[in-house]
Phi, psi and omega in degrees: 000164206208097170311118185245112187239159180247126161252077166291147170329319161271321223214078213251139185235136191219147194224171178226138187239131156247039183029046102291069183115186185230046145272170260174097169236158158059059190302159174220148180248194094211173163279150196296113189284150198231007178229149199076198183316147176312319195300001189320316186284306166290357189266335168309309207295268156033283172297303186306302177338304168290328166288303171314318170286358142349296217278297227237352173065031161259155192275121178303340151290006190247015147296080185258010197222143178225108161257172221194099177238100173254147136320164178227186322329137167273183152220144182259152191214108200058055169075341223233128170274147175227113200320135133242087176280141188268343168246018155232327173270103164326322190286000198294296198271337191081150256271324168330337190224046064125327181345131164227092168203157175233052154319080200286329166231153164235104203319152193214304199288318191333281182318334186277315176302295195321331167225009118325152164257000205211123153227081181296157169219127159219152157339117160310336176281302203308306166318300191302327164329310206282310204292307160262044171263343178278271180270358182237227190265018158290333186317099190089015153288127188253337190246067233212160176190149167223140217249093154250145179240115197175175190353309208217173176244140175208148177232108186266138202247129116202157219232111220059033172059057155255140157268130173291124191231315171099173189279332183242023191060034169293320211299131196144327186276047188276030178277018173238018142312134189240137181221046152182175177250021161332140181227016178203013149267122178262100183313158167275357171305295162133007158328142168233116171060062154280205201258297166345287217273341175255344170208012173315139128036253207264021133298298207293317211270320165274358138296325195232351182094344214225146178270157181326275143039277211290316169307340192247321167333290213289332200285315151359280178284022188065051122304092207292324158331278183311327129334281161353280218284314157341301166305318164325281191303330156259048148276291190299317184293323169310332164262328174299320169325286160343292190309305186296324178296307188312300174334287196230031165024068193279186152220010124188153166264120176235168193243115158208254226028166188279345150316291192331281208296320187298335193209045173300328198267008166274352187238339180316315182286322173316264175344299213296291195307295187274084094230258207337337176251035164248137143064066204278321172356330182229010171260327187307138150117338200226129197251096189291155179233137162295163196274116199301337182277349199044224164297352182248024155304311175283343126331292176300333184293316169308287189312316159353299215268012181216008176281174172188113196013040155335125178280130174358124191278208228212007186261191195306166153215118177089000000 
């Protein structure tokens, strides 16, 4: 068996793989832990790990292989990745965005090699690139990215069918990209009025008063307040999509997280549109998409990094 862990801003999900195939056993769910020693969040994984063979009646040593799909941002410490994710180490933006830990990194890999014997670590977007470049809606695209908008903005990139990775395996993070001149939302980066700060997640509700959730309900239902800040919010997601088109002359972005996922087919055409009508010489040609993996993207990104030709998994597509 083979450990599959997701780490998210909210949320960490950890699977058992029996590196045959794309089934998914004995799922653990939890909130990302954010209180006590930095090492909190690997000694969570650790733990859910055991609970799952627990759960299925495998023996917890002959689980040796970890792929690993984190948030970002990494810093390597010693050779070793260590999180400074903005929505889990407190200590980045400082007491202002209410985290409560003052975590400036939180260590991941150290602690994992200690009870792992094989540990991949990636970007979670970057995981999600390779998976729906394996199995979803990427397949045979050399020039592609996939885009969640969902707790944080993350980008997994590639270009001449390569994956981008950067000297720390940053590349990608273009949600600390600032496309506007807001002076008073604050990344958990410590950025003020980056792309994060203006429509993450757990931005909205503290800009407009209201959770994503509730906001894009009422934009649904013809609520023209709630229409406004919407058309905003894909103004903004819309010149990075653009920047990221421009850039790197993609031919298609696919999408997900739960902003995103929850309300792909109200927002697709939005998004599609502030990229398509700017500069078409360098847009024509690049097709936004929902991500062909759905909601079980961030599974699969994990098992991504420990597959070696798998077949096609039986979930949604598009």
């Amino acid at each position: 068996m083979d450990a599959c862990i997701d780490i998210g801003g909210t949320k960490v999900a950890v699977s058992l793989s029996s590196g045959s195939g794309l089934a998914l056993f004995a799922r653990r769910s939890e909130p990302t832990a954010r209180t006590g020693a930095s090492d909190a969040l690997a000694r969570q994984i650790v733990r859910l790990v055991e609970e799952a063979c627990a759960e299925i009646g495998v023996a917890p040593q002959t689980v040796q292989r970890a792929g690993v799909s984190s948030a970002g941002p990494f810093v390597m410490r010693d050779g070793l990745i260590e999180l400074a994710a903005p929505n889990i180490c407190g200590g980045i933006a400082g007491p202002e965005r209410g985290l409560p830990n003052d975590w400036i990194t939180a260590p991941l890999e150290a602690p994992l090699r200690e009870r792992f014997a094989k540990v991949r670590i990636e970007n979670d977007c970057v995981a999600a690139l390779e998976a729906e470049r394996r199995w979803g809606a990427l397949r045979g695209y050399d020039h592609c990215a996939y885009v969640t908008w969902s707790t944080g903005i993350g980008v997994g990139l590639c270009v001449d069918g390569r994956l981008l990775h950067g000297k720390n395996g940053n590349a990608g993070h273009a949600g600390h990209m600032f496309v506007s001149d807001n002076d008073d939302a604050l990344c958990g980066c410590g950025n003020v009025g980056d792309v994060e700060a203006l429509v993450a997640g757990n931005a909205i509700e503290r800009r407009f008063g209201v959770d994503a959730a509730t906001v894009l309900q009422r934009a649904r239902a013809g609520d023209a307040p709630a229409e406004t800040v919407v058309a905003g919010l894909c103004r903004v997601m819309g010149r990075a999509l653009y920047n990221l088109t421009a850039t790197l002359d993609l031919q298609r972005i696919s999408l997900g997280g739960s902003v995103f996922t929850n309300n792909s087919e109200f927002l697709l055409p939005r998004l599609q549109h502030e990229v398509s009508s700017r500069f078409p010489a360098l847009t024509a040609g690049c097709e936004l998409v929902a991500a062909g993996l759905g909601e079980r993207v961030g599974d699969y990104a994990a098992l991504a990094l420990l597959a070696n030709g798998a077949d096609a998994p039986a979930g949604p597509k598009g």
